[in-house]
N, CA, C and O atoms as a GROMACS GRO file, in nm:
protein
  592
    1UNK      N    1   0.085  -0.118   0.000
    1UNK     CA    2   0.000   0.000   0.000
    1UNK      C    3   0.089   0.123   0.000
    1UNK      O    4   0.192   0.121   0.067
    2UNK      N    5   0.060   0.219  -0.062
    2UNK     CA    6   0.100   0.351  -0.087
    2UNK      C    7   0.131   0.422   0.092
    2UNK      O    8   0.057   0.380   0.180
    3UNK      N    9   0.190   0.477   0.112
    3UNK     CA   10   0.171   0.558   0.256
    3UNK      C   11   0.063   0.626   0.270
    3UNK      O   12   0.016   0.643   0.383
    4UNK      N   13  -0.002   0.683   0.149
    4UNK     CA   14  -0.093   0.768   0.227
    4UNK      C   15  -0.224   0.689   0.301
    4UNK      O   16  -0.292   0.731   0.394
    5UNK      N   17  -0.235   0.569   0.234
    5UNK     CA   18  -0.329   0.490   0.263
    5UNK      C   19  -0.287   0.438   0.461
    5UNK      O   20  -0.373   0.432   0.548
    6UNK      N   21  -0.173   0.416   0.477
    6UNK     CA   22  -0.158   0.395   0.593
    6UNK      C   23  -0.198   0.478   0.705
    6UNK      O   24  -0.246   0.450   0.814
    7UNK      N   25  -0.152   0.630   0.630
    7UNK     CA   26  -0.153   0.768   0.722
    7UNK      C   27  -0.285   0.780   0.758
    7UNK      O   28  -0.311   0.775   0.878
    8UNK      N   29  -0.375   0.796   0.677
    8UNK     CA   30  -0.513   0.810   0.675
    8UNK      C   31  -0.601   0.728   0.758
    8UNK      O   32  -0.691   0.782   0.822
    9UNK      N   33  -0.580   0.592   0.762
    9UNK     CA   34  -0.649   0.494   0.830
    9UNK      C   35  -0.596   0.494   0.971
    9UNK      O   36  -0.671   0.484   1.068
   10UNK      N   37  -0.473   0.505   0.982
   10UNK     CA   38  -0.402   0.573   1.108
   10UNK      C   39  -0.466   0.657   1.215
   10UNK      O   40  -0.470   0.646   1.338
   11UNK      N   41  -0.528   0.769   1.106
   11UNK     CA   42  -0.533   0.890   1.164
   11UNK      C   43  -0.718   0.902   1.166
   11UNK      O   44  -0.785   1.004   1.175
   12UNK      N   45  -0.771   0.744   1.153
   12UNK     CA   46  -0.898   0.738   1.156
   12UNK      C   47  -0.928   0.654   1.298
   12UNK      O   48  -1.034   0.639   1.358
   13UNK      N   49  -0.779   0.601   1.330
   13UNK     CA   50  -0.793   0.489   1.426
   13UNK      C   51  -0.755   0.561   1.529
   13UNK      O   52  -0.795   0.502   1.629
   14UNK      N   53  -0.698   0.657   1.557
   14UNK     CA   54  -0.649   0.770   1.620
   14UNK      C   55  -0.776   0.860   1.680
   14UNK      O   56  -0.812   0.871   1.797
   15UNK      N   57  -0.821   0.910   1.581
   15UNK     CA   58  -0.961   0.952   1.628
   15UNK      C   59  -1.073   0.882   1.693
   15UNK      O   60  -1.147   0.934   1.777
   16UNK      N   61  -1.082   0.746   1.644
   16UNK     CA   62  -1.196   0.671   1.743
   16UNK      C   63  -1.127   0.554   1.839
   16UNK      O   64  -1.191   0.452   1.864
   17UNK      N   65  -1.018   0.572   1.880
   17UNK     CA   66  -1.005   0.496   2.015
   17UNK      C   67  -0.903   0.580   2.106
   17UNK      O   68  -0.784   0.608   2.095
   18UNK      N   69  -0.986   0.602   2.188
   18UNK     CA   70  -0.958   0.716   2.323
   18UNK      C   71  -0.827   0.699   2.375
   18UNK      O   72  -0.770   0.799   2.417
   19UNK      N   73  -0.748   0.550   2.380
   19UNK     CA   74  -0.620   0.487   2.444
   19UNK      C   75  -0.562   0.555   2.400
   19UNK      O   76  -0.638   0.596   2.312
   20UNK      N   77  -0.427   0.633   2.384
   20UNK     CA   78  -0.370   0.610   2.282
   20UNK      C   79  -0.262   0.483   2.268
   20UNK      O   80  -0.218   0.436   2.162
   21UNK      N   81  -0.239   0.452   2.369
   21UNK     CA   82  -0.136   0.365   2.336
   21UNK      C   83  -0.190   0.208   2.244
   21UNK      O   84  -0.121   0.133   2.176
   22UNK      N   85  -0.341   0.203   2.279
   22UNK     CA   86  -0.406   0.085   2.189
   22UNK      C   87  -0.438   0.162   2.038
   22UNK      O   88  -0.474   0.113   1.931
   23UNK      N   89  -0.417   0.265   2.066
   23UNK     CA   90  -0.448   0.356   1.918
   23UNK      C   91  -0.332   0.348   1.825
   23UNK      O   92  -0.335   0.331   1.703
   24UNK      N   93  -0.238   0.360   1.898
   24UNK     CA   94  -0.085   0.385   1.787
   24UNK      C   95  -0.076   0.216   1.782
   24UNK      O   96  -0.031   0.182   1.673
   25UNK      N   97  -0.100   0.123   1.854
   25UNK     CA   98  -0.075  -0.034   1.854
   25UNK      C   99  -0.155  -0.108   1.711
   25UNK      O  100  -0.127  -0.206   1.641
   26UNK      N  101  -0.239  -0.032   1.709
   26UNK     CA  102  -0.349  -0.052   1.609
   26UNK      C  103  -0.366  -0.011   1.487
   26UNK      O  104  -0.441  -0.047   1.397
   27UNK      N  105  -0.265   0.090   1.498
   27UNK     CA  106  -0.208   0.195   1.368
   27UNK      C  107  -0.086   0.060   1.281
   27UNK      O  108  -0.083   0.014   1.167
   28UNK      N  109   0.020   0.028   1.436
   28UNK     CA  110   0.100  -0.036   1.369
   28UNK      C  111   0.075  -0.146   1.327
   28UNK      O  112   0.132  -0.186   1.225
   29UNK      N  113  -0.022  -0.230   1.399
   29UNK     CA  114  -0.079  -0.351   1.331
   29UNK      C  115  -0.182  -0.330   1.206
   29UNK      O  116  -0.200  -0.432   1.140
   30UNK      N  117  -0.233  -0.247   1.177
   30UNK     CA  118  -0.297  -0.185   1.053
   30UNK      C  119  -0.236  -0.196   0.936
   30UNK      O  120  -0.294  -0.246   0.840
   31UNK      N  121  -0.108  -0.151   0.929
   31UNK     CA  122  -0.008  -0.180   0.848
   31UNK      C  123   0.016  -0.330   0.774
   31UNK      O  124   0.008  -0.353   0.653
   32UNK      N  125   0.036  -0.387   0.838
   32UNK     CA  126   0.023  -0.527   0.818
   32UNK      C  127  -0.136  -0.590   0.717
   32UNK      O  128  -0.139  -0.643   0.605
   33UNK      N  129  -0.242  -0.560   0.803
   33UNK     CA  130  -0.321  -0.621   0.743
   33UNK      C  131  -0.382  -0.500   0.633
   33UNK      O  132  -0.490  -0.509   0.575
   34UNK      N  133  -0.300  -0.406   0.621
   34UNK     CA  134  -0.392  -0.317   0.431
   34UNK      C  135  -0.275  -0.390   0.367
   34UNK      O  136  -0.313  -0.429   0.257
   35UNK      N  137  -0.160  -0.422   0.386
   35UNK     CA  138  -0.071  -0.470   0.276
   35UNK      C  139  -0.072  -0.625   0.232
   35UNK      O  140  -0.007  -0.673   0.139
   36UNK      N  141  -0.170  -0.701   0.328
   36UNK     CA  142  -0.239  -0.821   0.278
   36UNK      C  143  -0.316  -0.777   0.121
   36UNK      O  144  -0.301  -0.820   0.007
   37UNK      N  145  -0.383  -0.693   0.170
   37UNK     CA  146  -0.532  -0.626   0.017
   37UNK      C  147  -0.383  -0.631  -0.085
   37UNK      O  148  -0.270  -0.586  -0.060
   38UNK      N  149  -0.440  -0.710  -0.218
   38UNK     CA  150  -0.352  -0.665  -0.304
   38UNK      C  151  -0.383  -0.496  -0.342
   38UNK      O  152  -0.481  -0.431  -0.307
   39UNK      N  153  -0.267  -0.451  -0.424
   39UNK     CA  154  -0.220  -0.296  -0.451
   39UNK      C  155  -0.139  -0.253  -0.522
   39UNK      O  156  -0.037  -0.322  -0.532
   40UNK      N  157  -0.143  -0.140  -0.591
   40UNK     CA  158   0.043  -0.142  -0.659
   40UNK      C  159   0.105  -0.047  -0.551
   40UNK      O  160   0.056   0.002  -0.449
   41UNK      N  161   0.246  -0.037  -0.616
   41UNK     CA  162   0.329   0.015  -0.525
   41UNK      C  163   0.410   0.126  -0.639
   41UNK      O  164   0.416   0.084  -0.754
   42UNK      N  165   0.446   0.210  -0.622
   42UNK     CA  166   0.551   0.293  -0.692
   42UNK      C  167   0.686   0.204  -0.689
   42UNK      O  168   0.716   0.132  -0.594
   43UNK      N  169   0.765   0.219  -0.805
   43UNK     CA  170   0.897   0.152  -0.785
   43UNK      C  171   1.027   0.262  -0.745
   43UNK      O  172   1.065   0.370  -0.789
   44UNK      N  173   1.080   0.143  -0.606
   44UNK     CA  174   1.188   0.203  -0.553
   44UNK      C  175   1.327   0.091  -0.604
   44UNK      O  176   1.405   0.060  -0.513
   45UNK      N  177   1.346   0.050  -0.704
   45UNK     CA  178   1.457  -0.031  -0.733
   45UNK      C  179   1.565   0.016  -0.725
   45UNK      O  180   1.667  -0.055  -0.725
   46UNK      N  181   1.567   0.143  -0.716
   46UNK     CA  182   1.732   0.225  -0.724
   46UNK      C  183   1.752   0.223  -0.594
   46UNK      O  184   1.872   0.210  -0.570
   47UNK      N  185   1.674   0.230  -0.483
   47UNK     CA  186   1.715   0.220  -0.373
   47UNK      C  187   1.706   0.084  -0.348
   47UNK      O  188   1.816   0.036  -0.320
   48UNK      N  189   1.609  -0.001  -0.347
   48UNK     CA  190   1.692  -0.164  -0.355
   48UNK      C  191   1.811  -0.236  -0.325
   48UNK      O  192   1.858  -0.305  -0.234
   49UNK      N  193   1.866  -0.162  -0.520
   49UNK     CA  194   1.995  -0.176  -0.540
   49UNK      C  195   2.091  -0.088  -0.523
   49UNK      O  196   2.204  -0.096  -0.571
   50UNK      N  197   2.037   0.022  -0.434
   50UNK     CA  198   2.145   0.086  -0.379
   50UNK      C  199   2.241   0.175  -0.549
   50UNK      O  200   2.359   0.193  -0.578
   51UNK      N  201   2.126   0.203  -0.608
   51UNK     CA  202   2.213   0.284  -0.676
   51UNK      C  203   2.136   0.429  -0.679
   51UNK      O  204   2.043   0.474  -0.747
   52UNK      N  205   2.228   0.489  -0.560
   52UNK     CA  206   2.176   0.645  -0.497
   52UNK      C  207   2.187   0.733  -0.605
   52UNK      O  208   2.111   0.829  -0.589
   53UNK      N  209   2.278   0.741  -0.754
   53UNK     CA  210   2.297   0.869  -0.859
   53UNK      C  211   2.128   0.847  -0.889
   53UNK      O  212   2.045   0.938  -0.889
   54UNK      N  213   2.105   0.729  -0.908
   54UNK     CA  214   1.968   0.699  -0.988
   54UNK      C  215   1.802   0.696  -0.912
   54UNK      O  216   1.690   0.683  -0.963
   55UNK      N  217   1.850   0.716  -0.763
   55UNK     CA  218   1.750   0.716  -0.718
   55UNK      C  219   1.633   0.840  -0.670
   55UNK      O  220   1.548   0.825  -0.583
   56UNK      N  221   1.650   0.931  -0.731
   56UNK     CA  222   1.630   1.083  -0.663
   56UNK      C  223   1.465   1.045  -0.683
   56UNK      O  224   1.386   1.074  -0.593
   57UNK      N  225   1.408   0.964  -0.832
   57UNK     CA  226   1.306   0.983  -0.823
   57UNK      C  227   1.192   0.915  -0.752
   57UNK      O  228   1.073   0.943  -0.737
   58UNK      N  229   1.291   0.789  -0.704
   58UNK     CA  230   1.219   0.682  -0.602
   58UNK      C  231   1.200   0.759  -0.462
   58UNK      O  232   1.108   0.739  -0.382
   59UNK      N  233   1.324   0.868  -0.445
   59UNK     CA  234   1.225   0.914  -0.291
   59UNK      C  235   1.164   1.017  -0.344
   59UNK      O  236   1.049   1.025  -0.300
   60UNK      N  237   1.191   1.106  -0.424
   60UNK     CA  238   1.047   1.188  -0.430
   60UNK      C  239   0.921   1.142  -0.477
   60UNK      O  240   0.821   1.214  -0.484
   61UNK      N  241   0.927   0.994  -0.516
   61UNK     CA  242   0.802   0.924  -0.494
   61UNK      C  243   0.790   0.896  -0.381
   61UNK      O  244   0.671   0.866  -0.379
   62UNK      N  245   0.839   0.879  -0.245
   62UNK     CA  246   0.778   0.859  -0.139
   62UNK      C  247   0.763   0.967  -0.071
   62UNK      O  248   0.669   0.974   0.009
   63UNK      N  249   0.845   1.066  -0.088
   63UNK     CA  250   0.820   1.191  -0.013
   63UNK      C  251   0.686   1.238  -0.081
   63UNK      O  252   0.602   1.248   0.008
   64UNK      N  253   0.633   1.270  -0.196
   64UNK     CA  254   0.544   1.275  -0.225
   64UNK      C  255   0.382   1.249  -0.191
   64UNK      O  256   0.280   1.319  -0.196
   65UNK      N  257   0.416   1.097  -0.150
   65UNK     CA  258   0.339   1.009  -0.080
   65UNK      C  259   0.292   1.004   0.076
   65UNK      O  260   0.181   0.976   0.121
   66UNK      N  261   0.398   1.037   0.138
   66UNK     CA  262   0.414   1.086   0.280
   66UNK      C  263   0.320   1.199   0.288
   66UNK      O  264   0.212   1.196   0.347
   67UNK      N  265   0.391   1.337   0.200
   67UNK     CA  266   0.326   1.466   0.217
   67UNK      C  267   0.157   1.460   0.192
   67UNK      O  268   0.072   1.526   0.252
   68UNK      N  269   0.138   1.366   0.089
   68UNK     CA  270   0.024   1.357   0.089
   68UNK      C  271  -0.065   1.310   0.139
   68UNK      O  272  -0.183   1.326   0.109
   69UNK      N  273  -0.009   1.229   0.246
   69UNK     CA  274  -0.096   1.200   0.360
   69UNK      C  275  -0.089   1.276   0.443
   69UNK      O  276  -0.193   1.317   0.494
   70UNK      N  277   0.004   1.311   0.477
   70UNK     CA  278   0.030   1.426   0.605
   70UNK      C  279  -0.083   1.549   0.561
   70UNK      O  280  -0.142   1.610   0.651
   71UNK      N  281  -0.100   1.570   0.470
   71UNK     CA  282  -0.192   1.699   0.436
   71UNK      C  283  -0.305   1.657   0.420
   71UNK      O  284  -0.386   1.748   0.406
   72UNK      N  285  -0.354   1.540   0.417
   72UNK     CA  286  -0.485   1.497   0.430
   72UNK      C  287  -0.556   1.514   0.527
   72UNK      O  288  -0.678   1.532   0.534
   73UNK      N  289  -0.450   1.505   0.634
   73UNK     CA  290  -0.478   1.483   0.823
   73UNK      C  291  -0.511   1.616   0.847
   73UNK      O  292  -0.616   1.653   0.902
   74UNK      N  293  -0.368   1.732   0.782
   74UNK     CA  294  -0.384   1.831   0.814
   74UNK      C  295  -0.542   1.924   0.786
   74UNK      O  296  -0.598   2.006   0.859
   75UNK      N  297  -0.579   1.871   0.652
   75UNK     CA  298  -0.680   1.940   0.587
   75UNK      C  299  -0.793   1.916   0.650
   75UNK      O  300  -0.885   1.997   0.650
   76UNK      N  301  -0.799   1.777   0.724
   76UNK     CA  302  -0.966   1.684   0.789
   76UNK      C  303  -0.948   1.717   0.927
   76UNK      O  304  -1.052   1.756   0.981
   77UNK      N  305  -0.848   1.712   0.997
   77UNK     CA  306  -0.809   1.678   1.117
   77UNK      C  307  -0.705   1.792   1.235
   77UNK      O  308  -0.677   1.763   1.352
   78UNK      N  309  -0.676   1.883   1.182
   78UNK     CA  310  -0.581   1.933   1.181
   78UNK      C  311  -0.449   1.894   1.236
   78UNK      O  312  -0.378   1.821   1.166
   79UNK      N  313  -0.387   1.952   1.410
   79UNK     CA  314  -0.267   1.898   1.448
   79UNK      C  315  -0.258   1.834   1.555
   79UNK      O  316  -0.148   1.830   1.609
   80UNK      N  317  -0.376   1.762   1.620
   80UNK     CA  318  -0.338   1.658   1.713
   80UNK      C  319  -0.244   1.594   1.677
   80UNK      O  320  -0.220   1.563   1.561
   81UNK      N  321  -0.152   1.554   1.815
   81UNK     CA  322  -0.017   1.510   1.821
   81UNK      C  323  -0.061   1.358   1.814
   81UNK      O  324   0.020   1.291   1.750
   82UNK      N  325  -0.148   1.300   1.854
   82UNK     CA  326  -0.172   1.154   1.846
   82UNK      C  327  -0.220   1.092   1.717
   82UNK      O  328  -0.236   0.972   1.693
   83UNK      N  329  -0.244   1.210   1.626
   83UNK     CA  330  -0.282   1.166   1.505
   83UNK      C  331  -0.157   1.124   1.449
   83UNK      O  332  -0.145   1.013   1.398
   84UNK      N  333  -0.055   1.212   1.455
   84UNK     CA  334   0.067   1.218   1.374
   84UNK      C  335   0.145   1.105   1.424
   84UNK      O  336   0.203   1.020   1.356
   85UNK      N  337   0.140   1.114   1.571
   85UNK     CA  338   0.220   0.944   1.624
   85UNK      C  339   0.172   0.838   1.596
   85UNK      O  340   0.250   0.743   1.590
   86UNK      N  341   0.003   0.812   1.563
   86UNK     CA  342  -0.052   0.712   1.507
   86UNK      C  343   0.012   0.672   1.362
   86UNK      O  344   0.025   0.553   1.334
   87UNK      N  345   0.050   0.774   1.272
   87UNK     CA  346   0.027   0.794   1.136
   87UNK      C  347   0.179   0.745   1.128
   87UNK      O  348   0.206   0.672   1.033
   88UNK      N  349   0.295   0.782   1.233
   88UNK     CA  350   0.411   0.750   1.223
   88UNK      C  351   0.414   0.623   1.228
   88UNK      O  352   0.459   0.569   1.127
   89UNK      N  353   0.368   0.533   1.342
   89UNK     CA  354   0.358   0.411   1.363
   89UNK      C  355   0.296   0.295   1.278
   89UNK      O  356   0.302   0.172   1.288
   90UNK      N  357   0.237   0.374   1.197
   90UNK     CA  358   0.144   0.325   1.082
   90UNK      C  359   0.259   0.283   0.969
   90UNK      O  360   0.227   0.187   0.899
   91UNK      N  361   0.358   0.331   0.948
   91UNK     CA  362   0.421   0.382   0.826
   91UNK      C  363   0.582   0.320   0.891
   91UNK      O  364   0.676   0.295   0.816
   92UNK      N  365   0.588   0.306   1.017
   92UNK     CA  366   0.707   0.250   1.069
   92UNK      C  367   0.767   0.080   1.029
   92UNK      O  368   0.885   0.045   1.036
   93UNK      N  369   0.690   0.021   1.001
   93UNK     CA  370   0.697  -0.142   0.868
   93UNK      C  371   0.757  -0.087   0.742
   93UNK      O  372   0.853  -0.128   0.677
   94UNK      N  373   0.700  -0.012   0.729
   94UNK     CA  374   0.791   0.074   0.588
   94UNK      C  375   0.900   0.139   0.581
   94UNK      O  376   0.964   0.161   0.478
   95UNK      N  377   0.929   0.176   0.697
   95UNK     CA  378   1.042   0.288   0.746
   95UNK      C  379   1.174   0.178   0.747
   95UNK      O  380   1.269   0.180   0.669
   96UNK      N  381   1.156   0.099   0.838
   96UNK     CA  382   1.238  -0.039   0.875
   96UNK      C  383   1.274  -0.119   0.788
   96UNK      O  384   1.383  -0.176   0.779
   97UNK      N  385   1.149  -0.129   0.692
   97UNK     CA  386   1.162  -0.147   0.502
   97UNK      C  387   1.288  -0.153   0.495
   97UNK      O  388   1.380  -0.230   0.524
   98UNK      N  389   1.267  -0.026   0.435
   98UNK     CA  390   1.407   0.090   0.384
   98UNK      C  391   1.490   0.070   0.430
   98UNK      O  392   1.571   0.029   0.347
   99UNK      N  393   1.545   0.075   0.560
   99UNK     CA  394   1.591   0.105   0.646
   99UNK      C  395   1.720  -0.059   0.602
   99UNK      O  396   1.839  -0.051   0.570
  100UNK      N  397   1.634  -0.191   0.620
  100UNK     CA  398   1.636  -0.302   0.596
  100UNK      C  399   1.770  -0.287   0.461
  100UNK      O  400   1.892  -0.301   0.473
  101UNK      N  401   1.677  -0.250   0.324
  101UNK     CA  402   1.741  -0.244   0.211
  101UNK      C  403   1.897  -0.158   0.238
  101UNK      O  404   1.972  -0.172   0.142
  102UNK      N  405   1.916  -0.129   0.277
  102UNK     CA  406   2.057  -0.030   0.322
  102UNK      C  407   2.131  -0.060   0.454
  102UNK      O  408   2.238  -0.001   0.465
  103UNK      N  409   2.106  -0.119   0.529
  103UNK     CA  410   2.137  -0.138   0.642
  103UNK      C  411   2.095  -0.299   0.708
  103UNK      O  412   2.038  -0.328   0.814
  104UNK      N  413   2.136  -0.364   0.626
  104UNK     CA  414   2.084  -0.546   0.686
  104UNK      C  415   2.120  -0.586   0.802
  104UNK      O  416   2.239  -0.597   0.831
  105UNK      N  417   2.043  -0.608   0.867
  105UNK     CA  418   2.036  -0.682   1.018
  105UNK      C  419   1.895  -0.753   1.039
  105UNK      O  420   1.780  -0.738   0.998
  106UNK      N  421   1.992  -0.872   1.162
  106UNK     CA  422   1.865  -0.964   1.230
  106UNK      C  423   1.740  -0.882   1.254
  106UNK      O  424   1.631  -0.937   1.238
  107UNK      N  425   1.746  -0.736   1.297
  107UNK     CA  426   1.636  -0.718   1.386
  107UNK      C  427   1.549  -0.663   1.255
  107UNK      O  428   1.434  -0.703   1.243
  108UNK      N  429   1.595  -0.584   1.171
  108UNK     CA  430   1.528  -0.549   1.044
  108UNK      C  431   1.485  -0.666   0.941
  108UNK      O  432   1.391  -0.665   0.861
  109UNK      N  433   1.561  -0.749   0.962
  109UNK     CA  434   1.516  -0.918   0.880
  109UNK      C  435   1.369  -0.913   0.959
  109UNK      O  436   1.281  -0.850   0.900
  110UNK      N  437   1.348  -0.951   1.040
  110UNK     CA  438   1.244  -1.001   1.086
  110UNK      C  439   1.085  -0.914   1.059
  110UNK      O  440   0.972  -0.962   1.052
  111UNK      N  441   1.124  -0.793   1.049
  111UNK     CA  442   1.018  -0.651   0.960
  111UNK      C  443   0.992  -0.723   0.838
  111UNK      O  444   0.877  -0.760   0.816
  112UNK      N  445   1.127  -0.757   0.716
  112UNK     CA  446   1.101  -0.770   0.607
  112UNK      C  447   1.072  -0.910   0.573
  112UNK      O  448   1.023  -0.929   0.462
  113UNK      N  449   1.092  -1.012   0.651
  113UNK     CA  450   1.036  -1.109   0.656
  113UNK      C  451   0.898  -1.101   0.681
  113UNK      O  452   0.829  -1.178   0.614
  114UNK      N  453   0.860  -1.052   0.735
  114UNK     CA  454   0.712  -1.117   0.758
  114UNK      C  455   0.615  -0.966   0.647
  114UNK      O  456   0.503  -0.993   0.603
  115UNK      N  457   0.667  -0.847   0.624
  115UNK     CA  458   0.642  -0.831   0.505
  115UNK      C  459   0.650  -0.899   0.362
  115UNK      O  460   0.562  -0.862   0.285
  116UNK      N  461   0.708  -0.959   0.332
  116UNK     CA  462   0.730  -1.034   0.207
  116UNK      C  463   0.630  -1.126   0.234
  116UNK      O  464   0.546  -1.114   0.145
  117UNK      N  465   0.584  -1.249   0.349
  117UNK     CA  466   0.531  -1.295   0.383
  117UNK      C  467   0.399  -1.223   0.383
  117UNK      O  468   0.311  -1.308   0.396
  118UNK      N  469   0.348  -1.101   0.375
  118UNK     CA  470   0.199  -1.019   0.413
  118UNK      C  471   0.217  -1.007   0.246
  118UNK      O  472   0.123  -1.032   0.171
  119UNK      N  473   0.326  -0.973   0.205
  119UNK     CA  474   0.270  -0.919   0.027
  119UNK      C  475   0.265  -1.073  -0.066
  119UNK      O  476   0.315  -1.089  -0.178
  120UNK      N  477   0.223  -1.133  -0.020
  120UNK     CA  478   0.262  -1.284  -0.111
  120UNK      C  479   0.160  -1.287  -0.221
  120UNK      O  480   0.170  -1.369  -0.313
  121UNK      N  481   0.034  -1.173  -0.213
  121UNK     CA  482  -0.032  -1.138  -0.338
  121UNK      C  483   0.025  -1.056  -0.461
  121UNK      O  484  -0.033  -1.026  -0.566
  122UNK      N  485   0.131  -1.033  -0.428
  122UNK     CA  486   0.166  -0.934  -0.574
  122UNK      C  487   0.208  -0.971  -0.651
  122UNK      O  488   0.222  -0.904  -0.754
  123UNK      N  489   0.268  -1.153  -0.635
  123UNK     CA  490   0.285  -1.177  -0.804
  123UNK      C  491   0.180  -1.267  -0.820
  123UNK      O  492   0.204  -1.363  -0.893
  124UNK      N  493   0.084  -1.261  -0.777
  124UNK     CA  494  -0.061  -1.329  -0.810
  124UNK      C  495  -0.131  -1.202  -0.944
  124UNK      O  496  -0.138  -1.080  -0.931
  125UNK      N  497  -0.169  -1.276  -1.048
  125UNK     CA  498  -0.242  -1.183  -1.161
  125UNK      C  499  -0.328  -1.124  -1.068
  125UNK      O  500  -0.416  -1.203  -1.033
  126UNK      N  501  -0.334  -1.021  -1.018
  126UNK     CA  502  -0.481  -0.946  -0.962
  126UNK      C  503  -0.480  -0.806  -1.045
  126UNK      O  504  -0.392  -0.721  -1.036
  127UNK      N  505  -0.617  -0.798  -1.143
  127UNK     CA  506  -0.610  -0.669  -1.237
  127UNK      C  507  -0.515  -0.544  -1.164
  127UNK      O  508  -0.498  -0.555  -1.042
  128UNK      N  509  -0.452  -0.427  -1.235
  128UNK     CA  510  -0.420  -0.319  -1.182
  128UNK      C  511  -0.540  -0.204  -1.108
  128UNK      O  512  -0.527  -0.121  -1.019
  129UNK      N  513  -0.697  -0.260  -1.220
  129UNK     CA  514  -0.753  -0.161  -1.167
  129UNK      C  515  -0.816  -0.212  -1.023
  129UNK      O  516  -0.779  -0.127  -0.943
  130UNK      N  517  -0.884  -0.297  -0.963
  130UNK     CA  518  -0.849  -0.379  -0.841
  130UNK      C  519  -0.780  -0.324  -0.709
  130UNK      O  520  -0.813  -0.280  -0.598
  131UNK      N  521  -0.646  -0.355  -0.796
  131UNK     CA  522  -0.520  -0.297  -0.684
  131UNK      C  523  -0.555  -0.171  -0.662
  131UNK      O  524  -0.600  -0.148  -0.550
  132UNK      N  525  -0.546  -0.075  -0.742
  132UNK     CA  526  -0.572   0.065  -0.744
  132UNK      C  527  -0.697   0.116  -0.660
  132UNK      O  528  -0.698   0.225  -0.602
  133UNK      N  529  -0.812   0.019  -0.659
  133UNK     CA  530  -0.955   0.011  -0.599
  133UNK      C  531  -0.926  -0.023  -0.503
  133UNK      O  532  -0.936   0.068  -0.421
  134UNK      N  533  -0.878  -0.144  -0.448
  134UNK     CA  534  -0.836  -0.102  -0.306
  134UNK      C  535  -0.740  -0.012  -0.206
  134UNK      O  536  -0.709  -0.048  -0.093
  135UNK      N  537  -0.711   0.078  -0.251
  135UNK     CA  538  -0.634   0.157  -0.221
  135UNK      C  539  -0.736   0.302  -0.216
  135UNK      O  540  -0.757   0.372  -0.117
  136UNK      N  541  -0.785   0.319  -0.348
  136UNK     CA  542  -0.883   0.422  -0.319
  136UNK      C  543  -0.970   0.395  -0.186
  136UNK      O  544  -0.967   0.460  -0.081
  137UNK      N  545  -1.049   0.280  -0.218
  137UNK     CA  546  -1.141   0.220  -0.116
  137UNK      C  547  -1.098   0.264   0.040
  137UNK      O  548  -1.174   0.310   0.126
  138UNK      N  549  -0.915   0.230   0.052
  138UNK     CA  550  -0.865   0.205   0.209
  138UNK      C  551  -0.931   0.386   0.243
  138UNK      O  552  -1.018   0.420   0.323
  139UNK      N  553  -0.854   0.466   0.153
  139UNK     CA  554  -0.865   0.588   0.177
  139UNK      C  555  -1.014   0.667   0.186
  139UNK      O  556  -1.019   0.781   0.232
  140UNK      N  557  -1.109   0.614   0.150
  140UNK     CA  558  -1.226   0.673   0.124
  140UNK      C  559  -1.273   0.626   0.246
  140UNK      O  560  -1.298   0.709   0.333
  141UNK      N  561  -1.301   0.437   0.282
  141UNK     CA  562  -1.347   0.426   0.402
  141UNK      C  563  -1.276   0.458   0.551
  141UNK      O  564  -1.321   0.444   0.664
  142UNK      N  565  -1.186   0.491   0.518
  142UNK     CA  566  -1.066   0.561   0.648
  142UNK      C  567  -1.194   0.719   0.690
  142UNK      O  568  -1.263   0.746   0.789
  143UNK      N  569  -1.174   0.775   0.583
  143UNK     CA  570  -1.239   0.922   0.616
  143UNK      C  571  -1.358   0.880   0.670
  143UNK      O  572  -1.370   0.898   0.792
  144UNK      N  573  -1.446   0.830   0.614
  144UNK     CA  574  -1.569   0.826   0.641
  144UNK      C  575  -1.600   0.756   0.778
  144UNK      O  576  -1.715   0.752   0.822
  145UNK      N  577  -1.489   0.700   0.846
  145UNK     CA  578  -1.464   0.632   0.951
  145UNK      C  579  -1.448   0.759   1.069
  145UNK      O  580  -1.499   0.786   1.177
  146UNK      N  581  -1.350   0.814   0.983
  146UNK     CA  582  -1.277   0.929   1.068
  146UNK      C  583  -1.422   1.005   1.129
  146UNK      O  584  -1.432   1.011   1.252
  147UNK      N  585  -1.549   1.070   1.032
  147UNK     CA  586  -1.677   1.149   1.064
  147UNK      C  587  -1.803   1.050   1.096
  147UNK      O  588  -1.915   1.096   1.077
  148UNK      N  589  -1.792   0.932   1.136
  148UNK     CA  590  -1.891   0.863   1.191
  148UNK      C  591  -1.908   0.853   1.357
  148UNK      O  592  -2.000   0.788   1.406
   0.00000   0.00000   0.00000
């Protein structure tokens, strides 16, 4: 799933459970089960393979992605601090990702292990428009979650 889809649902789960600490727990386990839903993903292969001359446009595809969740929150929600720690925690499987691809260790193996293990739909034929539909979908029923 795209980040913004994480941020959003984050920052829906944030708003309706009072804990926070079961709120951000729920953010981070959230993560996990939208990246079950098949989806596409933007390609980050330059960072992968670690070839940084070539990669400028793989993070301004994620920075992109980020900002655009972050301004979603901002625009619906404004600046509660528990939104944004939810939304971090949401997006922290991804962070560790990365993190993983550049920096290999046991404790980051175990992130990308059981990610690879959650994405085991993406080389399954599932149409693009589908993928794309669930992703709209995450984001549409997130909001509507967020004002119920």
């Amino acid at each position: 799933m795209i980040l913004t889809c994480h941020i959003i649902l984050a920052a829906a789960i944030a708003v309706k459970i009072p804990n926070a600490f079961l709120a951000v727990t729920l953010a981070f386990l959230s993560h996990y089960l939208l990246d079950f839903f098949p989806h596409i993903e933007y390609p980050i292969e330059n960072i992968k393979n670690k070839q940084w001359s070539k990669s400028l446009p793989d993070f301004l595809n994620v920075f992109l992605d980020f900002f655009s969740g972050i301004l979603i929150i901002l625009l619906f929600l404004g600046t509660q601090p528990i939104i944004f720690i939810a939304a971090f925690f949401a997006i922290l499987p991804d962070i560790m990702n990365y993190f993983y691809l550049i920096y290999q260790n046991e404790f980051l193996k175990i992130n990308h292990d059981l990610h690879e293990k959650i994405h085991f739909l993406k080389n399954k034929k599932i149409s693009e428009l589908w993928r794309i539909t669930s992703q709209a979908l995450t984001i549409i029923i997130s909001i509507i979650l967020i004002y119920l």
